[in-house]
C-alpha positions in Angstrom: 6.0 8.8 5.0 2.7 6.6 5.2 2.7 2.7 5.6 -0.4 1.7 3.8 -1.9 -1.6 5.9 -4.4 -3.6 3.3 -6.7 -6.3 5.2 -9.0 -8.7 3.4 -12.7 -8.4 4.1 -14.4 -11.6 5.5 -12.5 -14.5 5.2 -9.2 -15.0 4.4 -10.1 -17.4 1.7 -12.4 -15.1 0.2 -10.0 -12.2 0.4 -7.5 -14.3 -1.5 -10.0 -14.7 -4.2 -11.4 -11.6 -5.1 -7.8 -10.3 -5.1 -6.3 -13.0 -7.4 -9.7 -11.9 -9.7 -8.3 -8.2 -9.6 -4.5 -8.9 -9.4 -3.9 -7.7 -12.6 -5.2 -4.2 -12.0 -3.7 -3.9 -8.5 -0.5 -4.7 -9.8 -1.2 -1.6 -12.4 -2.4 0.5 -9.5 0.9 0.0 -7.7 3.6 0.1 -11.0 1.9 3.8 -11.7 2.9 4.7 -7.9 6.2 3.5 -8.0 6.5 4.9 -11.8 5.9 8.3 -9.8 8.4 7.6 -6.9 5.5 7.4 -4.7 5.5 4.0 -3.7 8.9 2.7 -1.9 8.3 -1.3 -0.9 5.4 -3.4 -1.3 4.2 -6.7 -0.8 1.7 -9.7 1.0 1.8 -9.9 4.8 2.8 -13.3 6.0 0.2 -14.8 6.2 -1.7 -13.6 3.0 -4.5 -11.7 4.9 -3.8 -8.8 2.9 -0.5 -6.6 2.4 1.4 -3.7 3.0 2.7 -0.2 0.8 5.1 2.0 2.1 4.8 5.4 0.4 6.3 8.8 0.5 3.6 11.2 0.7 1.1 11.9 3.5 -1.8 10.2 5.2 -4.4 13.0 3.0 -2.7 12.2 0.2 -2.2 8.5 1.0 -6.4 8.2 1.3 -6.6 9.8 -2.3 -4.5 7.4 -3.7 -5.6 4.4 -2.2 -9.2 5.2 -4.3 -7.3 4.1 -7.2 -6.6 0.8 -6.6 -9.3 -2.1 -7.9 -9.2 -4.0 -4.3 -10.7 -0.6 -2.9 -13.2 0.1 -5.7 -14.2 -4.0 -5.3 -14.5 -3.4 -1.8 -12.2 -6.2 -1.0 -10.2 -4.7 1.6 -9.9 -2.7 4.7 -7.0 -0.1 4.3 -5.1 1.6 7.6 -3.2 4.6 6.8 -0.5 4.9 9.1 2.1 8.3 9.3 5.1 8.3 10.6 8.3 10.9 10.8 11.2 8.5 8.9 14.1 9.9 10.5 16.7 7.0 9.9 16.9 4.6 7.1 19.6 2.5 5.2 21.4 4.3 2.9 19.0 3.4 -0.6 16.5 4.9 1.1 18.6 8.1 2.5 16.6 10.4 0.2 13.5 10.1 1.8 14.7 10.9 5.6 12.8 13.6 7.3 14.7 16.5 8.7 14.7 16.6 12.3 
């Protein structure tokens, strides 16, 4: 399980426009993840600075797909690829727990 941590290069301002300019195609980028059953949750962090995916794959195959998305080929954001063992979850979710 991977959280996926997008941050908005430069200012915040200028984050938010260059993303609105390539919303459209983000918002492609993610439906074909969670089409696959990749992606679990997304959204904008609070405030928008940039946002967050939580996908179940790995951190190698986390970086792959992360090349797909328009913010990383506009260069608009940072992304941090964070792992983590999901051992306990609520119960919609109970599919993607990690044997201990």
């Amino acid at each position: 399980m991977i959280i996926i941590e997008l941050s908005y290069k430069g200012t915040v301002e200028e984050g938010i426009a260059l993303a609105d300019k390539h919303m459209a195609g983000h918002l492609a980028f993610l439906k074909k993840y969670y089409d696959q059953g990749i992606f679990l949750v997304s959204g904008p962090k609070k405030p928008r600075e940039g946002g967050v995916i939580i996908a179940a794959v790995d951190k190698a195959t986390a970086a792959e797909l992360v090349k797909d998305d328009p913010f990383y080929q506009h260069d608009i954001c940072n992304y941090r690829l964070i792992e983590f063992a999901s051992v306990m979850c609520c119960e919609a979710l109970s599919g993607f727990v990690e044997p201990r």
